[in-house]
Each structure stands twice: as structure tokens, then as C-alpha cells.
C-alpha positions in Angstrom: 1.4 -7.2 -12.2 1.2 -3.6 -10.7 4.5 -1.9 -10.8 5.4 1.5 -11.0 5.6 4.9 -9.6 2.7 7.7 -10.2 2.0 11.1 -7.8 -1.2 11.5 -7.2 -3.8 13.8 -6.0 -6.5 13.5 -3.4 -9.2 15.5 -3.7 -11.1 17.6 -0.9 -13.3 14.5 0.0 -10.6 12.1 0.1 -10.9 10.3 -3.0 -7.8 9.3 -5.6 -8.0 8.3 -9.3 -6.5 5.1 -10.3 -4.2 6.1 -12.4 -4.5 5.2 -15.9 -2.0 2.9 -17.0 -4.1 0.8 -14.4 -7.8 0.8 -14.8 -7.5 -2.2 -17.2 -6.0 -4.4 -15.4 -8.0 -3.5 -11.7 -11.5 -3.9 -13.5 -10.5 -7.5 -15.0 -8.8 -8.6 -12.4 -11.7 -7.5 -9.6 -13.8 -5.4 -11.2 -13.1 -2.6 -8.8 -13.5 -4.4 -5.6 -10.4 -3.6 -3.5 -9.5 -3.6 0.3 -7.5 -0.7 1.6 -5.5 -1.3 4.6 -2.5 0.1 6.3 1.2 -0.8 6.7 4.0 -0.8 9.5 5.6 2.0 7.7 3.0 4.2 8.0 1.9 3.9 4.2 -1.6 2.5 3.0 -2.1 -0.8 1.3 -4.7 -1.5 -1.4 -5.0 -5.1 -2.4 -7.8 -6.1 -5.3 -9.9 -8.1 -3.4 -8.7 -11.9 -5.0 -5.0 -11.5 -3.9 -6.3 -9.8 -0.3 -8.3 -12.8 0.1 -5.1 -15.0 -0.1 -3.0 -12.6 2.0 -6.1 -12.6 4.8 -5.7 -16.6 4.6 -2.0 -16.5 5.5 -2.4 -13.8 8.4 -4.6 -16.2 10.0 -2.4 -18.6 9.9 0.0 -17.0 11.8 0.8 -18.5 15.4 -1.9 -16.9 17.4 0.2 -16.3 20.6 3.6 -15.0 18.9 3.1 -11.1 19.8 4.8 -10.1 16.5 1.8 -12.1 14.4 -0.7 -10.4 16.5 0.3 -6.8 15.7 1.2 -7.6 12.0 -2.3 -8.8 12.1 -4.1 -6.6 14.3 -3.1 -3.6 11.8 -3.5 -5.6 8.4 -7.0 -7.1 9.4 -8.1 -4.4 12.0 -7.7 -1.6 9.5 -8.9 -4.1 5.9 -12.0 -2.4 4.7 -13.6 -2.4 1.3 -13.4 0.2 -1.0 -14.9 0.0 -4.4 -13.7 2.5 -7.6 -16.4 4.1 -8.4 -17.6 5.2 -12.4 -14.9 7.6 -12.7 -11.9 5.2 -11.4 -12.3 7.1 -8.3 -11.2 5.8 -4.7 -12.4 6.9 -1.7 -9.7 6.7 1.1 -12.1 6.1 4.8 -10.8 9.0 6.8 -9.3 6.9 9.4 -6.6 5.1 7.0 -5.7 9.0 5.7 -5.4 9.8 9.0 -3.1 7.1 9.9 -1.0 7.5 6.7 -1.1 11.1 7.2 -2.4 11.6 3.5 -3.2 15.4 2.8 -3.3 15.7 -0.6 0.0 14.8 -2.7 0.7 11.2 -2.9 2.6 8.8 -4.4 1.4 5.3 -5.3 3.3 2.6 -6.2 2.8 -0.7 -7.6 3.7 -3.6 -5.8 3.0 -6.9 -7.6 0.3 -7.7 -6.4 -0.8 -4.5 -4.6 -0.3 -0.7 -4.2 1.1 1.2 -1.8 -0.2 4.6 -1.1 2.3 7.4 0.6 1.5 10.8 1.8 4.7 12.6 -0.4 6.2 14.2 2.3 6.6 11.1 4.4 7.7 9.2 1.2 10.3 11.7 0.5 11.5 11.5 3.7 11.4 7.6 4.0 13.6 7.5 0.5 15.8 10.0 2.1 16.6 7.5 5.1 17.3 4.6 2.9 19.6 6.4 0.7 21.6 8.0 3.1 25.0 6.6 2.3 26.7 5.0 5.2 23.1 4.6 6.5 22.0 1.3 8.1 19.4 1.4 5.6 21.7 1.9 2.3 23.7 -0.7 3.7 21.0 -3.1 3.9 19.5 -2.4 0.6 22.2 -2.9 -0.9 22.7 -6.1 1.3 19.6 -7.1 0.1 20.1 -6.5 -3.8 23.2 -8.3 -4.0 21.2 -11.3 -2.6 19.0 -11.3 -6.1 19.8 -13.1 -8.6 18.8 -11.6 -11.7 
């Protein structure tokens, strides 16, 4: 389980270092192999490559002709490419996912489960801005949303 906030750095090529708290757990469960790709939100997603695999198998089973299945996966499967951490739990980010994300050089990463997401900070900040807004549509549906928990 990946959970968790950490900011991060990227360094003048482009790369990131796994934080810490999860080197352990990437390298047994994949042994560095992930896939980065990139989300609606403008945010990258890195999957190790076991629990990609499964999410790649229910993308494809999405109805071919429904135009909201085609974009989700046009941008999940166009933009999947594999990225392996390297001896120093470094990550190298392809320049066209950076790009996309707008990633500079402070991040934040997040665990998600069963993945990361990756945000350039300034975009981040902003998008935790909008959803805390109170009386925004967003706060509202948070909240909408946390009430339907149970836990």
C-alpha cells in the first residue's frame, strides 16, 4: 500500500528519488520496474508494473466506440512508458510526461494505493486551493463524497 504525501525534487536531467519510506516496498513488489503515465488532471501516474498490468487489462476493456473510453484510454495507454529506478532509487521522468505535467523541479508525490501520483507543486497547490474553496463546487462535493464512506 503506497500512501502518503512527500515534496520532492527533480534534478536538472529530470530524474526524482523514490522517497525513502518507499524503496522497500517498490523493489519487492516489482523490483523497480514501473510505468509512468499521465492523468486527466494534468498530474503524472506511476504504477509498478504488476498493478499497471491489471489497470491496462481493464482500459481495454472499455467499450471501444464510447468517446469518453477512448480518451481515458488514449492518454493512459498513449502516454504508459517504462521507466526503471535505477541503483540510486532514481527515476527518470521522459521529457514529454514533464512536459505535460508541467514538472520543473518541486514536486509532490503522493501515494495512491496502488500507485503514485506525481504533481508539479505549483499546480498542486493550486488544485488543493480549488477543492477547498468553501462554498466551492468542489468542497461541496468532497465533502459529498466523504460522507458517502463508511468508516
Amino acid at each position: 500500500m503506497l500512501r502518503g504525501p512527500t515534496k520532492i525534487t527533480l534534478d536538472a536531467k529530470g530524474r526524482l528519488s523514490l522517497p525513502t519510506k518507499y524503496r522497500e516496498r517498490i523493489t519487492a513488489r516489482c523490483d523497480g520496474q514501473l510505468i509512468c503515465t499521465v492523468d486527466l488532471r494534468s498530474c503524472l501516474l506511476i504504477y509498478p508494473l504488476p498493478d499497471w498490468e491489471e489497470v491496462a487489462r481493464k482500459l481495454m476493456r472499455l467499450p471501444n466506440l464510447h468517446p469518453m473510453s477512448q480518451q481515458l484510454r488514449g492518454l493512459l495507454m498513449g502516454y504508459a512508458t517504462d521507466v526503471e529506478l535505477d541503483s540510486h532509487f532514481r527515476l527518470l521522468i521522459p521529457k514529454e510526461h514533464r512536459e505535460f505535467a508541467g514538472l520543473d523541479r518541486q514536486a509532490m508525490m503522493f501515494g495512491q494505493g496502488n500507485k503514485f501520483e506525481v504533481w508539479d507543486e505549483g499546480r498542486w497547490n493550486e488544485q488543493l486551493s480549488r477543492w477547498m474553496a468553501p462554498g466551492s463546487a468542489d468542497a461541496a462535493g468532497l465533502t459529498a463524497e466523504l460522507e458517502n464512506l463508511s468508516y
